[in-house]
C-alpha positions as CSV (number, residue, x, y, z in Angstrom):
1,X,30.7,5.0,42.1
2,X,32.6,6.3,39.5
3,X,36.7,7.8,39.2
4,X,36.7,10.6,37.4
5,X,40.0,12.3,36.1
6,X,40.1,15.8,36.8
7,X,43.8,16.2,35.2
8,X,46.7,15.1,33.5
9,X,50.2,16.6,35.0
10,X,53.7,15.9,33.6
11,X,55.9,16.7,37.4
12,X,59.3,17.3,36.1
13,X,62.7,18.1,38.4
14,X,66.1,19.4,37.7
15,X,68.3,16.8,38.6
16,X,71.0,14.3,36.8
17,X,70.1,12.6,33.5
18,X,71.8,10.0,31.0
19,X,72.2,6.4,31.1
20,X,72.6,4.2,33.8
21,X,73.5,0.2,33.7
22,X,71.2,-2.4,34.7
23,X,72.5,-5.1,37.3
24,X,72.4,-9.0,37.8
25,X,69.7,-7.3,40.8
26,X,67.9,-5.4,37.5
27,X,67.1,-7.8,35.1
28,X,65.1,-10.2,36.1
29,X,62.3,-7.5,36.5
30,X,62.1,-6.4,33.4
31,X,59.2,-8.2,31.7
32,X,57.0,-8.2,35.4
33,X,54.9,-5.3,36.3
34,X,54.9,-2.2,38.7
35,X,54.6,-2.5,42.4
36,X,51.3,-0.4,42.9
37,X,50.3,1.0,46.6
38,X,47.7,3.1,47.9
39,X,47.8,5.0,50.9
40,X,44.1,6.2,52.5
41,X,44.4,9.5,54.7
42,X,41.2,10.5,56.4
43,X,40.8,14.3,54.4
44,X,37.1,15.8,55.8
45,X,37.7,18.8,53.3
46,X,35.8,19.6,50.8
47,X,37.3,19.3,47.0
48,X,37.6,22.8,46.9
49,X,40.2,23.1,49.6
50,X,42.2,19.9,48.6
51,X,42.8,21.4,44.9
52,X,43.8,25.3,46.5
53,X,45.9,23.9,49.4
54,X,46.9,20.2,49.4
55,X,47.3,19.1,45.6
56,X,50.0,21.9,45.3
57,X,52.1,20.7,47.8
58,X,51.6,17.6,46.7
59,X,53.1,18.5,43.6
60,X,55.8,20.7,44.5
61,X,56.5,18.1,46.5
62,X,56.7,15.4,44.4
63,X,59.4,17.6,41.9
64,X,61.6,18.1,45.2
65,X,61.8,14.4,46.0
66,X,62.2,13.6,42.2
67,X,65.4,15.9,42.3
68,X,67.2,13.5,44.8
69,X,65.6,10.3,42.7
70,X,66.1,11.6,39.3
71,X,66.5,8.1,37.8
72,X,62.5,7.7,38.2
73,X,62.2,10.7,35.9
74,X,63.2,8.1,33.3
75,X,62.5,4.9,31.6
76,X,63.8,1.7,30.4
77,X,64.7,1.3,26.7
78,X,67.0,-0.8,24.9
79,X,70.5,0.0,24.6
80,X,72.0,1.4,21.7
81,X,73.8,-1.2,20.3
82,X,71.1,-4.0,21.4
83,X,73.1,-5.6,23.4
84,X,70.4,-4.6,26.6
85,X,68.8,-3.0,28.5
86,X,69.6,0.1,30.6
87,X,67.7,2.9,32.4
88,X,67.5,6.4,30.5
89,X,66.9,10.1,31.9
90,X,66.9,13.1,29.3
91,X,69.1,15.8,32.0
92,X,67.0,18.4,33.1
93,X,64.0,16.2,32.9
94,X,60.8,18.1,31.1
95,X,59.8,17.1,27.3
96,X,61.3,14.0,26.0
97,X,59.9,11.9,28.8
98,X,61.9,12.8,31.8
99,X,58.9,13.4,34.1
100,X,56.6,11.7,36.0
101,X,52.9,11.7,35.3
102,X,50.8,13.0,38.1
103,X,47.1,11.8,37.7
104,X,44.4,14.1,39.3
105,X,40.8,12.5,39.9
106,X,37.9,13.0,42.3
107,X,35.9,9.4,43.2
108,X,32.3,8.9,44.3
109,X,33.2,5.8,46.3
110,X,32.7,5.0,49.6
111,X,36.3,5.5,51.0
112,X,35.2,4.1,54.2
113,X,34.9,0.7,52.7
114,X,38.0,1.1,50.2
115,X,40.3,1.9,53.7
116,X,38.8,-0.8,55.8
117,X,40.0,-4.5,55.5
118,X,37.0,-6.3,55.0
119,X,36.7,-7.4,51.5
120,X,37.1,-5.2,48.9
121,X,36.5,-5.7,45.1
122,X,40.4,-5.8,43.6
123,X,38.9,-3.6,40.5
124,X,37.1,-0.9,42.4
125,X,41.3,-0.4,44.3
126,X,42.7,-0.5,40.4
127,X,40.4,3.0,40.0
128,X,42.7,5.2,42.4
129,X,46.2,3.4,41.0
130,X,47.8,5.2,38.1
131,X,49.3,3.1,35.0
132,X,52.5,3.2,34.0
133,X,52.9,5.2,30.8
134,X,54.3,4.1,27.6
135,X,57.1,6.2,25.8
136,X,56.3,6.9,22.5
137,X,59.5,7.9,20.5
138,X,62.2,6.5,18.2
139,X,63.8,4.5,21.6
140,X,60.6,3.4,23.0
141,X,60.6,1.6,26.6
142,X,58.5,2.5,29.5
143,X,58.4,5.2,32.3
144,X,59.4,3.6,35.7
145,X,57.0,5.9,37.8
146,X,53.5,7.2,37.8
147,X,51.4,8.3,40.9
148,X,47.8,9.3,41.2
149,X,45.9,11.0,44.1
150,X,42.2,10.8,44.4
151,X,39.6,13.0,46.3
152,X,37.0,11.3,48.6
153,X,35.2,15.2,48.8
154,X,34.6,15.7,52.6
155,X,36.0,12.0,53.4
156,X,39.4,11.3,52.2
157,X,42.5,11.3,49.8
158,X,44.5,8.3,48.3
159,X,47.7,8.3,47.2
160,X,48.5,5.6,44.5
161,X,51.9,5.0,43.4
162,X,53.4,2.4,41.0
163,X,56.7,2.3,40.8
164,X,58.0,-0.8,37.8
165,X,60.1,-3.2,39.7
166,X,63.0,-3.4,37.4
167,X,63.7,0.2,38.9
168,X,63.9,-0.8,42.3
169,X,63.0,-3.0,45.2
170,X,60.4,-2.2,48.1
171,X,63.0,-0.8,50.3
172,X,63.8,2.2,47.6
173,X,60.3,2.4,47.0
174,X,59.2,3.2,50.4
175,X,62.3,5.5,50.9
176,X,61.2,8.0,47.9
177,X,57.4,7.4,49.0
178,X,58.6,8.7,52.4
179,X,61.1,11.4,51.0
180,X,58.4,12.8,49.0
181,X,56.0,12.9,52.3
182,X,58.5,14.7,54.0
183,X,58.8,17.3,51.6
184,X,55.4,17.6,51.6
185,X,55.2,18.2,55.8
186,X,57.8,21.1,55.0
187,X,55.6,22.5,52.4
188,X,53.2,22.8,55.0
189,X,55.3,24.7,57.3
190,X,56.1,23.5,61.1
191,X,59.3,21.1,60.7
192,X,62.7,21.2,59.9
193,X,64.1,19.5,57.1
194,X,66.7,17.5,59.3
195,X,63.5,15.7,61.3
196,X,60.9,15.5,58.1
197,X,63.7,14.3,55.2
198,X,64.9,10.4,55.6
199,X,68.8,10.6,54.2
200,X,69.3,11.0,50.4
201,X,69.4,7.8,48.0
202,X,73.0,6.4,47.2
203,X,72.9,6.6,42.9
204,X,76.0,4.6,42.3
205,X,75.4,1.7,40.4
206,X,78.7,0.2,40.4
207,X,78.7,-1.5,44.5
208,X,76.9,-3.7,42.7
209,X,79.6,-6.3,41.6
210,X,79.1,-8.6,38.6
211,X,82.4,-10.6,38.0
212,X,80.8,-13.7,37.0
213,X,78.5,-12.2,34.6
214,X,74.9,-12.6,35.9
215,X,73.2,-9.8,33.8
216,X,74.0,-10.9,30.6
217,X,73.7,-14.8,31.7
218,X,70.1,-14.1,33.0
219,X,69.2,-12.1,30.1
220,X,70.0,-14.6,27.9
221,X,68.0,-16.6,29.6
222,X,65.3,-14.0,29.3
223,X,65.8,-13.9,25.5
224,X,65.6,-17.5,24.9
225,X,62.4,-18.2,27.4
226,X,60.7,-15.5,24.8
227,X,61.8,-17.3,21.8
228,X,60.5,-20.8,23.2
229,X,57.2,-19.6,24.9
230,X,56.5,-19.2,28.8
231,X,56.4,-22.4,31.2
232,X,52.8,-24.0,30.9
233,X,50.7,-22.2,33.7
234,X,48.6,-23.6,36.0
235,X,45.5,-25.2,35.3
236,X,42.6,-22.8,34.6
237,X,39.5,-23.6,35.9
238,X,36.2,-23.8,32.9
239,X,34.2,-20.7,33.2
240,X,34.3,-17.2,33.5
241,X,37.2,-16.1,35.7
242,X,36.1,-15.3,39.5
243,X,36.0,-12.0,40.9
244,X,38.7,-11.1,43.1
245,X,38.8,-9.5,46.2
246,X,41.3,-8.4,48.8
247,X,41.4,-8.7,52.6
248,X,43.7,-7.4,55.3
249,X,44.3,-9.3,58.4
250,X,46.2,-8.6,61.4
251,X,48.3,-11.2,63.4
252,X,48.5,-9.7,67.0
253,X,51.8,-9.2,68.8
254,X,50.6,-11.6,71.5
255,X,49.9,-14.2,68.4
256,X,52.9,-14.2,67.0
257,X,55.1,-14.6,70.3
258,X,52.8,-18.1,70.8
259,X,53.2,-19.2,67.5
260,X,57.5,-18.3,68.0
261,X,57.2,-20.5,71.6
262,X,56.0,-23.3,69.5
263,X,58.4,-23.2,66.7
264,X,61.3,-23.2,69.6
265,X,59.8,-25.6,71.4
266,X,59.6,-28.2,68.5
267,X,62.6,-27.2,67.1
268,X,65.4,-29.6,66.1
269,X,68.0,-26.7,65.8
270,X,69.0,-25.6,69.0
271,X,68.5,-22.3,68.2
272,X,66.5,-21.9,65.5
273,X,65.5,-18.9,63.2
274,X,62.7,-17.8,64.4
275,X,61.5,-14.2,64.0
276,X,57.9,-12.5,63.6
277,X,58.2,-12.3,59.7
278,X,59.2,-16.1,59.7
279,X,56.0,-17.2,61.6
280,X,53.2,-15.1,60.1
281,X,54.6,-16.7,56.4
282,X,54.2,-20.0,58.0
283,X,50.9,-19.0,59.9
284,X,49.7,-17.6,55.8
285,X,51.4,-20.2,53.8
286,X,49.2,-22.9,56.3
287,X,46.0,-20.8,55.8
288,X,46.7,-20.2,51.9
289,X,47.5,-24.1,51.1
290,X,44.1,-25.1,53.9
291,X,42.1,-22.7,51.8
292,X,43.2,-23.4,48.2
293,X,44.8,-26.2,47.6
294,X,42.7,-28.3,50.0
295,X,42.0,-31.2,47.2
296,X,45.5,-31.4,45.8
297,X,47.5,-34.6,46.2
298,X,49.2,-35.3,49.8
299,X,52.1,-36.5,48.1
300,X,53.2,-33.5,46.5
301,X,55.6,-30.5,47.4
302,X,54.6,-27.4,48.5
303,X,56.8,-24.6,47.2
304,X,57.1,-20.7,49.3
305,X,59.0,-18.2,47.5
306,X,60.0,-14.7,49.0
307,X,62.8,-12.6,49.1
308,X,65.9,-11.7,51.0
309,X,67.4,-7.8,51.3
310,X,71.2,-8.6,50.8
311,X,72.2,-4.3,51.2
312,X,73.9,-5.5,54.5
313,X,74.8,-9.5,53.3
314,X,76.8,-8.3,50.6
315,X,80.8,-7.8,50.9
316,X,81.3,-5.3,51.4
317,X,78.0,-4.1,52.6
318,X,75.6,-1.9,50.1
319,X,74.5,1.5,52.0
320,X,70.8,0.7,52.8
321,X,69.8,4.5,50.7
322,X,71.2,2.1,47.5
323,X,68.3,3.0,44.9
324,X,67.6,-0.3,43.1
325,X,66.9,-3.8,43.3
326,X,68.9,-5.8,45.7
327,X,67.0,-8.5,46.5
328,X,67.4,-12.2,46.6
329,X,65.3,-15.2,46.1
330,X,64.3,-17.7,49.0
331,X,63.4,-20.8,47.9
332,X,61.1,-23.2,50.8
333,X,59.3,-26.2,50.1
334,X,57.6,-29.0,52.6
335,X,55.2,-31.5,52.2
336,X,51.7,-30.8,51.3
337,X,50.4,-33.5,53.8
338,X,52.7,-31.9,56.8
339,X,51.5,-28.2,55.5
340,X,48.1,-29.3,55.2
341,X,48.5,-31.4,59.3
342,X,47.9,-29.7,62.7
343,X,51.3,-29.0,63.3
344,X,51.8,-27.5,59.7
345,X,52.6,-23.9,61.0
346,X,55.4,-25.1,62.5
347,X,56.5,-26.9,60.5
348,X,56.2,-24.2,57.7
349,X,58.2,-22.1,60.4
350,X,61.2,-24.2,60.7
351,X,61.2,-24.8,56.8
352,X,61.7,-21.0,56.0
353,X,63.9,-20.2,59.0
354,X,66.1,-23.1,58.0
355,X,66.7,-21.4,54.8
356,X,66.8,-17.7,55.8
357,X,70.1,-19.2,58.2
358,X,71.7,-21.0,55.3
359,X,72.3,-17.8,53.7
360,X,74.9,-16.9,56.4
361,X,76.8,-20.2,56.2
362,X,76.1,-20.1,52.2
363,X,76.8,-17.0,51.1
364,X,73.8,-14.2,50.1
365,X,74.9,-14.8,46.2
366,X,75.4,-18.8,46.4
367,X,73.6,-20.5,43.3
368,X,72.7,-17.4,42.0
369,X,73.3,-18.5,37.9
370,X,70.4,-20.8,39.0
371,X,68.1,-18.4,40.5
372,X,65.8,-17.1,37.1
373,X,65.6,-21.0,36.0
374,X,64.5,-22.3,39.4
375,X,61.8,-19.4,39.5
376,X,60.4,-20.3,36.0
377,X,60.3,-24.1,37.0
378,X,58.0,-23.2,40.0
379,X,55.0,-21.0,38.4
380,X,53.1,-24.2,37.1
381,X,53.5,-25.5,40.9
382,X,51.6,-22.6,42.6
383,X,53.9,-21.4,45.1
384,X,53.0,-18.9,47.8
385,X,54.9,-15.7,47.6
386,X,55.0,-13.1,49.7
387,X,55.5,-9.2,49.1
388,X,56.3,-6.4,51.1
389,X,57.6,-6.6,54.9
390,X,57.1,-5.5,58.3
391,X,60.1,-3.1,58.5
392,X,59.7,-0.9,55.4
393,X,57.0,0.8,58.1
394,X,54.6,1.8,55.3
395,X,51.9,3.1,57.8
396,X,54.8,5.9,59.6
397,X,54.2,7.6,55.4
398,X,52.9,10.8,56.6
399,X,52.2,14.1,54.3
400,X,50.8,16.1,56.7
401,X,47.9,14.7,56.8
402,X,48.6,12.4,60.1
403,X,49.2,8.9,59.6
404,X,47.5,6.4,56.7
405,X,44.1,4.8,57.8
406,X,45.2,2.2,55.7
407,X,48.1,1.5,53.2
408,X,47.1,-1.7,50.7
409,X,49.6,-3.7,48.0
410,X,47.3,-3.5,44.8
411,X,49.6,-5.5,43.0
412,X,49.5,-8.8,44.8
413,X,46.9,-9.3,42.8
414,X,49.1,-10.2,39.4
415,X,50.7,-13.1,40.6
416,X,48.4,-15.9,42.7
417,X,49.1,-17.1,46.0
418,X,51.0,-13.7,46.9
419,X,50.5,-12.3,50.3
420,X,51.6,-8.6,51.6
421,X,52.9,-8.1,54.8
422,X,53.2,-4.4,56.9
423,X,53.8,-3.6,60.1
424,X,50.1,-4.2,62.3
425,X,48.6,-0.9,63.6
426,X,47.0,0.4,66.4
427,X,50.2,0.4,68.5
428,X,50.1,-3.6,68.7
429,X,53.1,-4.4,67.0
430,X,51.7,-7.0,65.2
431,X,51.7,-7.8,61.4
432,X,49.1,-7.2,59.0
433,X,48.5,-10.2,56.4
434,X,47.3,-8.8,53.0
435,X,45.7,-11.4,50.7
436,X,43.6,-11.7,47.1
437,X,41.4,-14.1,46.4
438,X,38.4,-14.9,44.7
439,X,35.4,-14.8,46.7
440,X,35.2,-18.6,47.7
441,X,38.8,-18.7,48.7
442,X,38.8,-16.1,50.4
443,X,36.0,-17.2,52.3
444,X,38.1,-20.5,53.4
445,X,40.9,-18.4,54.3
446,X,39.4,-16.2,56.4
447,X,37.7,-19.0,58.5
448,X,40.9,-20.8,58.5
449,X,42.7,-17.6,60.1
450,X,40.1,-17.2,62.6
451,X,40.5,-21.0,63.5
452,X,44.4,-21.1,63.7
453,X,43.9,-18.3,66.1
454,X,41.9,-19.4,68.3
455,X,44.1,-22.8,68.8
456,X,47.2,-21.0,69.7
C-alpha cells in the first residue's frame, strides 16, 4: 500500500516580497509544528486523466492564490541583527526559496478506508501530507507552506496541506485553502470569479498593536525556556510506544440542542454561554478524561485549553481576511471527580462558557504577559486541547471536484489529548469530533461516546 512520488514542483507567483514583522500573535508558534489537513474528493478517473487535466489546474491554481498570499512563498529566518525573528519573501518569488513545494504522488491504498471515519492508522494519513521544507542558505529558517496531492487511480484525490502555524492561524489557513479552490473551479470554466473567489487577505501587519511589548517579552521567555530545558513531560508509559489511530465522530444537531437544554437548565448564570462549540468540548473533554485518565486521582484538576479568534474582540476590530495569527488562549479547569461524575458534561459546559463570557467583561488581551508561562506550566498536566472549529466550514472546500468526502486534522496527532472539530455533514448541522489515540483509548472513547449518547 505503498505512496509513491511521481514529482517534485517548486509553484512560484509574482507577488510582493521582503520582510515582514512577527507579532505578540506570531511568536509563540515558532518552535511548534505545521497544521497539516487532508481533504478526500471522490476522483473515479484514471491517473492518466488526473495528470493531463486536473494536476494543471491544480497548479496554476495554486500560483494564482499564492499571488494574493505572497507571504507563504516565504520562510521564517532570523533577523539580521539577531534580535528575532521575522518572515522573509525574495520579490518575485522563484529561486532563492520564494515558492512553495508542490509534491506529486500516486498511492496504492484503499482510499475508501483513509476517507471514512472509522479508525484509521495515523502513519498510513502522514503518507498523503507533505513536510515542510528546510531552507538551505546563508539565512537558514524554514518554508511556511508545502502541499501535496495524491492519486487514488480510478477512486480518488487528496489534497494535503501544511501550513507552519507561526504563519497563520486556522482562520487564514482555510481562507487561502478556499482561495486556491476557487481558482481552481475558474480554471475549469463555468463560474465567475465574483461567486468562486472569497475576498482577498488584508497583509498589513501593523493593526496588530504591541504597546506593551509582548513579542519581545514572550520571546525572551522562549529564549530562556531553551537555555534551561523544556518542562518535564508527562509520564511515559514502559514499552514500545502504542500505535495511534484516528477516529471521526459526529455529534448530531438534535444531540447537541439536548445537551444545550441541560446546560441551561442547570445553570447558575441566568443566562449562561451556551453555544454548540461550548457543549461538544464539554461532551469530548468528558469522553477524553472517562477514556484516559480513568485511574488518575479524584482530587486533582482537570485542565482544557483551546483558543479564542479576537479579529472582531480587538479595538478596534481586525478585518477577518487579516493573514496571521490572532488567536488567544482559553484557559478551563474543573475537578476531575465532577468531570469524571454523571453530570460531568455539564458541568464541563458551564466551566468553558464561564470563561469564553469573561473575555467580554475582561478584555480579549487581559493577562496576556502571562499567557506562554501558564501554557508551559500545563503540558506535564495533560490538558485537553482542541483544534479547528465548526465555522471555518472546511467541508464547503470545493475544486471542482464537488464537495470533500471527508476533510481530517493530521496534526492533532503531535500534541495528546487534542481533539478537531468541523462542521458535521450530511446536511445535519451537527459537529464532527476528530480524535487520536492509541488503540486501547480509543476503544474506551468510542464506547464512552456511544454511551453519553444514548443518555441524553
Amino acid at each position: 500500500m505503498a505512496t509513491r512520488v511521481l514529482d517534485t514542483l517548486a509553484v512560484a507567483a509574482e507577488g510582493g516580497g521582503g520582510a515582514l514583522p512577527l507579532t505578540f500573535f506570531d511568536v509563540p508558534w515558532i518552535f511548534t509544528g505545521p497544521v497539516e489537513r487532508v481533504f478526500f474528493y471522490p476522483y473515479p478517473h484514471p491517473a492518466e486523466q488526473f495528470r493531463a487535466a486536473l494536476l494543471p489546474r491544480l497548479v496554476s491554481s495554486l500560483s494564482a492564490a499564492l499571488g494574493k498570499f505572497y507571504p507563504l512563498l516565504g520562510r521564517v529566518r532570523p533577523c539580521p541583527d539577531g534580535a528575532g525573528y521575522e518572515f522573509f519573501c525574495p520579490a518575485g518569488g522563484g529561486a532563492g526559496g520564494g515558492a512553495v513545494e508542490l509534491t506529486v504522488a500516486e498511492s496504492e491504498d484503499d482510499f475508501d478506508e483513509l476517507s471514512g471515519d472509522g479508525p484509521r492508522d495515523v502513519a498510513r494519513l502522514y503518507s498523503l501530507v507533505p513536510r515542510l521544507p528546510v531552507v538551505e542558505d546563508e539565512d537558514g529558517g524554514f518554508a511556511l507552506a508545502a502541499v501535496q496531492v495524491t492519486v487514488f487511480a480510478g477512486r480518488g484525490v487528496a489534497v494535503g496541506v501544511s501550513i507552519h502555524h507561526v504563519a497563520c492561524d486556522d482562520s487564514s489557513y482555510m481562507h487561502f485553502v478556499k482561495t486556491w479552490a476557487g481558482h481552481c473551479r475558474l480554471a475549469a470554466g463555468g463560474e465567475d470569479s465574483g461567486a468562486a473567489l472569497p475576498p482577498p487577505p488584508f497583509l498589513d501587519r501593523a493593526v496588530i498593536a504591541d504597546p506593551r511589548g509582548l513579542a519581545a517579552r514572550t520571546l525572551d521567555e522562549m529564549r530562556q525556556l531553551a537555555a534551561n530545558g523544556p518542562p518535564p513531560p508527562p509520564p511515559v508509559p514502559a514499552g514500545p510506544p502504542p500505535k495511534l489511530v484516528i477516529r471521526s465522530f459526529t455529534l448530531a444537531r438534535g444531540c447537541i440542542d439536548k445537551m444545550k437544554q441541560r446546560v441551561a437548565a442547570d445553570a447558575k448564570d441566568a443566562t449562561p454561554h451556551c453555544s454548540a462549540f461550548t457543549v461538544a468540548c464539554a461532551f469530548a473533554w468528558a469522553c477524553l478524561a472517562r477514556s484516559t485518565d480513568g485511574n488518575a486521582p479524584t482530587d486533582e484538576r482537570a485542565h482544557l485549553l483551546f483558543s479564542v479568534e479576537c479579529r472582531r474582540r480587538l479595538s478596534p476590530p481586525v478585518p477577518q481576511e487579516y493573514l496571521g495569527n490572532c488567536l488567544r488562549p482559553c484557559f478551563v479547569e474543573v475537578g476531575t471527580r465532577d468531570l469524571l461524575g454523571a453530570d460531568g458534561v455539564t458541568t464541563a459546559a458551564a466551566a468553558i462558557g464561564a470563561a469564553i463570557r469573561a473575555l467580554d467583561g475582561d478584555g480579549v488581551l487581559a493577562g496576556a504577559e502571562g499567557w506562554f508561562q501558564k501554557i508551559l506550566s500545563l503540558v506535564p498536566r495533560r490538558p485537553m486541547s482542541v483544534g479547528g472549529s465548526p465555522r471555518y466550514g472546511v467541508y464547503d472546500t470545493d475544486f471542482g471536484l464537488g464537495r470533500p468526502s471527508k476533510v481530517e486534522l493530521v496534526s492533532i496527532d503531535k500534541t495528546p489529548g487534542t481533539v478537531s472539530l468541523a462542521e458535521g455533514t450530511g446536511g445535519q448541522h451537527g459537529i464532527e469530533v476528530g480524535v487520536a489515540l492509541p488503540e486501547a483509548d480509543m476503544a474506551r472513547f468510542a464506547s464512552c461516546f456511544s454511551d453519553g449518547l444514548h443518555q441524553l
